[in-house]
N, C-alpha and C positions, 0 to 999 in steps of 0.2 A: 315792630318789625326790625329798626336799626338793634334793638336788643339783642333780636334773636338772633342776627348775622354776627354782631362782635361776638359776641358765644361761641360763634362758630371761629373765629381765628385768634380767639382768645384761649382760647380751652386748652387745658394743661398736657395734653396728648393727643396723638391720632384718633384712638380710640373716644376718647370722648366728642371731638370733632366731628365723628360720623357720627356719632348720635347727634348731634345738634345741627348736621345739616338734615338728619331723618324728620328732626322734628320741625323743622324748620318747614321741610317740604309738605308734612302733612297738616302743620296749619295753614300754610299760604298757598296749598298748591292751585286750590279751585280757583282764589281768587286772581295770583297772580301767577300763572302756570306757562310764561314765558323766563319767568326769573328764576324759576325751579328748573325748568329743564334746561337752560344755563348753568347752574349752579349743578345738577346732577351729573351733567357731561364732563366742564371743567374741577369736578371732585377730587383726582388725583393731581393736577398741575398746584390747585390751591392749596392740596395738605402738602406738597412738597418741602416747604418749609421745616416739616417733623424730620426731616433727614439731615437735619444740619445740628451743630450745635446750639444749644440753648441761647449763649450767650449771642449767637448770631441773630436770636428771631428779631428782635426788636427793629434789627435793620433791615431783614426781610420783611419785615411784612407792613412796611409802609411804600412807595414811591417819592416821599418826598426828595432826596438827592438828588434823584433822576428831575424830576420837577423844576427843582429851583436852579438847577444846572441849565436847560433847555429856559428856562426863563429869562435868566440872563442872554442869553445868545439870541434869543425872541428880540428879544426888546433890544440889544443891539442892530441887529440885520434889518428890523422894520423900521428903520431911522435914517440906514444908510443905501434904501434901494435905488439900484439901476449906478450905482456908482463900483460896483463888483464885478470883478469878473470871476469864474470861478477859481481860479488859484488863490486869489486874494481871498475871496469868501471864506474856503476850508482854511488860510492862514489867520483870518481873524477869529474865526470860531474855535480854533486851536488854543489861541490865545486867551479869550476869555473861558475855557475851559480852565486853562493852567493858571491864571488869576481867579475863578474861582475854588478851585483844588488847595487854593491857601486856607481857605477855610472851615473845609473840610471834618470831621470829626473822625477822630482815630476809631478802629473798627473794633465794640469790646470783644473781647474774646480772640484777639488775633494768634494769640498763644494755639491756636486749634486750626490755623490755616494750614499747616504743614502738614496734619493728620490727613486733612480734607485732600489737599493734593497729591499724597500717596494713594488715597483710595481708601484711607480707615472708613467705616458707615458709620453712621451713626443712627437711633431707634430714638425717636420720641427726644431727641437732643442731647441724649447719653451715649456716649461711647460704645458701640454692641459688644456683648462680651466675648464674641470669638475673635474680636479686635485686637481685647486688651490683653489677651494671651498669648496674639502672636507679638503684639509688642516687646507683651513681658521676656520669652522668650528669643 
């Protein structure tokens, strides 16, 4: 079963990804037919990541940053309860935010951020071609 799921956000395009959630659902739908109909609902939130650039998935498509950022501030604030108030709170979680931020990993493909803020799309992590022509242009 974990096989069949990385298939599904591993897979080299949208298009393949909807076949591997199809097959996904029709091997496991009897048995587990709460995680299929999850999985069939959140269908487009989860391929969102084909609209980015390629170089971007790797970062999309984990949580870990989000993670280990929220972990540090975890495990700060549960050490220093009831000694906060909240002004101090949001200043210290600021803080270990920006003390972890040093560590950070630069974001590959940042060369493609500027595209993405203009509005360029992208298809399947490629530039769409009615893109590259108003570019060119």
């Amino acid at each position: 079963m974990k096989k069949d799921l990385a298939e599904i956000w591993m897979s080299p395009d949208r298009a393949a990804a909807e076949k591997a959630i199809d097959v996904f659902a029709s091997k496991y739908g009897a048995k587990y037919p709460k995680a299929v109909e999850c999985l069939e609902k959140d269908r487009h939130p989860l391929l969102a990541f084909y609209d980015f650039p390629a170089e971007h998935w790797v970062h999309l498509r984990t949580t870990n940053p989000i993670e280990s950022v929220f972990a540090t501030v975890r495990h700060r604030t549960v050490r220093t309860k009831g000694a906060l108030s909240a002004t101090t709170a949001k200043l210290m979680v600021f803080k270990l935010v920006m003390a972890a931020a040093k560590t950070w990993r630069r974001l590959k493909g940042e060369n493609q951020l500027p595209k993405l803020i203009s509005g360029i799309k992208f298809i399947d992590g490629v530039q769409s071609p009615e893109a590259v022509s108003q570019t060119a242009a």
